[in-house]
C-alpha positions, -999 to +999 in steps of 0.1 A: +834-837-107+821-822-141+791-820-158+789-847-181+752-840-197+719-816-200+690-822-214+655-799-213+618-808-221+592-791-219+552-798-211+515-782-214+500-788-181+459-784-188+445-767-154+416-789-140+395-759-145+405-724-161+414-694-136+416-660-136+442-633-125+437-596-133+472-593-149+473-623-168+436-627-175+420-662-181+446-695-179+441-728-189+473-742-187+507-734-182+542-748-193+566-772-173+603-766-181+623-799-168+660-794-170+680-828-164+716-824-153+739-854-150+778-855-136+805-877-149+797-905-116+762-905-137+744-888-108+713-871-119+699-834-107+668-824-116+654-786-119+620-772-134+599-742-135+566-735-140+554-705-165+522-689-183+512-712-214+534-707-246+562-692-223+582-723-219+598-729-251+615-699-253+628-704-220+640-733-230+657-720-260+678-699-238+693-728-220+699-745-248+718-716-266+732-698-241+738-719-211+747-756-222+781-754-238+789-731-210+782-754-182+792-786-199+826-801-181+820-774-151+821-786-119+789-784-105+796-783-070+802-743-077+768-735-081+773-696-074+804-699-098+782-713-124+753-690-115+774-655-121+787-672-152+751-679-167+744-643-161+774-630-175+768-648-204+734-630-213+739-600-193+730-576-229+701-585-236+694-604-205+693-587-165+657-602-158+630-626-167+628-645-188+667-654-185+657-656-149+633-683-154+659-703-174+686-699-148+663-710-120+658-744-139+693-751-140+699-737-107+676-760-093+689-790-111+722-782-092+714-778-063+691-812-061+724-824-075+745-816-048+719-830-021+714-856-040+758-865-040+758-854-002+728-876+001+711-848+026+683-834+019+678-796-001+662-783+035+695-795+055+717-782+031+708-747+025+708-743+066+680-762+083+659-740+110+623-756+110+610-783+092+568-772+100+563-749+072+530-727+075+501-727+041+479-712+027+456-721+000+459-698-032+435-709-058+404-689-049+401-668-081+386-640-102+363-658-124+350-679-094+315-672-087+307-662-053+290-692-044+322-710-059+345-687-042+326-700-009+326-737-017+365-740-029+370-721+008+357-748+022+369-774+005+407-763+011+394-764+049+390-799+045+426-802+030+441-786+065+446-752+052+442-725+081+445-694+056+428-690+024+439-659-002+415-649-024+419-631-059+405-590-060+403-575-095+364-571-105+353-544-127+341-524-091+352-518-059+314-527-047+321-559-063+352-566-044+343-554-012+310-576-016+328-611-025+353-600+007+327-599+030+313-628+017+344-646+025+354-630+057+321-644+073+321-680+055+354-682+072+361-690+108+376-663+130+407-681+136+411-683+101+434-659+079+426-642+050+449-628+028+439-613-009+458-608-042+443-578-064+469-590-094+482-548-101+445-540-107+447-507-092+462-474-101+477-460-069+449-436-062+430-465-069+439-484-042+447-458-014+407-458-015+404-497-019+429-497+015+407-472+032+374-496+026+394-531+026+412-525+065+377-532+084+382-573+068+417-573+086+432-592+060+469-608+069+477-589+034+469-573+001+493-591-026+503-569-053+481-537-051+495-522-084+524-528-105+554-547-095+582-519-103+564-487-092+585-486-055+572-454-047+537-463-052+543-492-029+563-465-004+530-448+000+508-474+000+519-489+033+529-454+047+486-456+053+490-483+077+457-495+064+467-531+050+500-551+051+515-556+021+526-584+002+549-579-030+572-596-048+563-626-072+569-603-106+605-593-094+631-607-115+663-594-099+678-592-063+682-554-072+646-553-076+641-565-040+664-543-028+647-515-041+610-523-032+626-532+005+648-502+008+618-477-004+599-492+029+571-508+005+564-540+018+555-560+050+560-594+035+584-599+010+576-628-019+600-640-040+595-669-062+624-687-072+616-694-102+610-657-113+641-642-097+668-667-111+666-698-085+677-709-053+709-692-053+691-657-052+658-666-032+681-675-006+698-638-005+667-622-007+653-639+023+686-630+038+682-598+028+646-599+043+657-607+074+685-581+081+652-559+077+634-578+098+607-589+077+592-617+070+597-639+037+572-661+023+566-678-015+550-685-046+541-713-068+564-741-070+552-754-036+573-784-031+605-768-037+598-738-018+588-759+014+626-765+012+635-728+009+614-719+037+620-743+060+658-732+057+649-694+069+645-681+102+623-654+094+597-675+072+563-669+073+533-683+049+540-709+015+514-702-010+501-741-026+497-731-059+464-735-084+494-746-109+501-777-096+520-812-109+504-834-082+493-858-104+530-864-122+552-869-090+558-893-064+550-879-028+530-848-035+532-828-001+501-830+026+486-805+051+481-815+088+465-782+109+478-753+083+516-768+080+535-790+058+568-805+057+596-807+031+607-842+014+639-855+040+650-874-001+689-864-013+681-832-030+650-823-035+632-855-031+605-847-065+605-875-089+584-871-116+570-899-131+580-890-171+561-919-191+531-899-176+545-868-183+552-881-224+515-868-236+522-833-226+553-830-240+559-798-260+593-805-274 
């Protein structure tokens, strides 16, 4: 079997409504980066990622230039093979996003590929242990109004959602600490709440926002301060005040191994397509694991329902405010706080292109 063809496209997907994260500021719409590969027995894999607006084209460029004529007549079945030799290839000036980004739509691509020519599903093949995959809703955000933060709680309620993760990041503490309350009682008891502060805080910073956030008993605090500072995150949960979440703006399975071997994190987050794919997510729950911790996800929903429901020691899925329900057949659905992979060859997402066509970038 070789690889016959690959083709890339890329799309502007407008948000319904703009959002706000504390490192990335306002968004209105992010890029969609498609990558079609196609054997010689005309099979057809399918990969994408989803970045920050204006990102994608240069990601692109990358698997255009450095990737294709590398992988053309390769066997895809050797997806690791083909994986060490895309980060050979750009190892200089690469080792991290955004060649990450590009490897994880090709990596993707093969591996829906090889479910799709063993006609099992992308669960089943990476290992299978349980198809109910726990949510929770992550588009309650920074610029939201209280009184909106309160309303889109309850309308992800209605969707099924038993946890809800709100965004942290206003100009004070107070402010914080007010629209947390706010939340903790709109919400249920038996309802978890998690909250992402976006590296807003210095470390000082939040050692005092930990002391003042632990009466909310919140599941976790995402992403305190910055991604790379592993000591901070060390002492951080050395306070036993909050568990910590941490992970989404690693790019590298050394990076992991780092933040987990400096004892910073209670749940570890990778996001496959910010740390290279599949290939890598998969170690890195592995690696999770062996340290008995829990894994969980972000963005990319429908693929990572596939990732998760292949490891033992998976915990929550984020659903994602950045979101191609609306171009795709068989968008996934919450019943009581769960949802369930696609049981399709692959990974079972078929997006419907002709819809897709006004978007396109390039």
């Amino acid at each position: 079997m070789k690889i016959s063809e690959i083709q890339i496209k890329i799309y502007k997907i407008p948000l319904p409504e703009p959002v706000e994260a504390y490192a990335a500021g306002i968004m209105k719409a992010f890029d969609l980066v498609i990558c079609k590969i196609t054997n010689d027995d005309g099979i057809e894999g399918v990969g994408y990622i989803t970045v920050h607006e204006n990102q994608g084209l240069a990601i692109s460029e990358i698997i255009k230039n450095s990737f294709k004529n590398i992988l053309i007549n390769q066997d895809p079945r050797y997806i690791e093979y083909l994986w060490q030799l895309m980060w050979k290839n750009v190892h200089y000036a690469g080792r991290g996003a955004p060649v990450s980004f590009a490897i994880a739509a090709v990596d993707v691509a093969l591996w829906d590929l090889k479910g799709k020519c063993l006609k099992e599903p992308l669960w089943s093949i990476l290992g299978g242990h349980s198809k109910k995959v726990l949510c929770y809703a992550g588009n309650i955000d920074l610029n939201f109004s209280k009184e909106k933060l309160l309303t889109e709680a309850s309308k992800c309620l209605n969707e099924g959602f038993k946890a809800i993760k709100m965004r942290l990041g206003r100009q004070s503490l107070k402010e914080d600490l007010d629209r947390l309350e706010s939340m903790r009682n709109h919400l249920p008891d038996e309802i978890a709440l998690m909250a992402d502060a976006n590296e807003a805080w210095r470390v000082d910073q939040a050692v005092k926002a930990f002391n003042e956030i632990e009466k909310f008993n919140l599941v976790w605090i995402e992403e305190p301060i910055k991604p790379d500072d592993f000591s901070g995150y060390k002492l951080l949960k050395s306070l036993g005040k909050v568990p910590i979440a941490a992970g989404e703006n690693l790019h590298t399975m050394s990076e992991f191994n780092f933040l987990i071997n400096a004892l910073g994190v209670d749940f570890v987050e990778p996001d496959l397509t910010t740390c290279g794919g599949i290939t890598p997510f998969m170690k890195i729950a592995k690696l999770s694991e062996i340290n008995n911790l829990p894994v969980i996800s972000h963005g990319v929903h429908e693929l990572h329902s596939h990732l998760l429901s292949a490891c033992p020691n998976a915990s929550y899925m984020e659903f994602h405010a950045w979101r191609v329900d609306d171009f795709i057949d068989g968008k996934l659905s919450i019943e009581n706080g769960f949802t369930s992979p696609s049981d399709k060859p692959g990974h079972g997402i078929t997006f419907d292109f002709e819809k897709l066509n006004s978007y396109a970038i390039k």
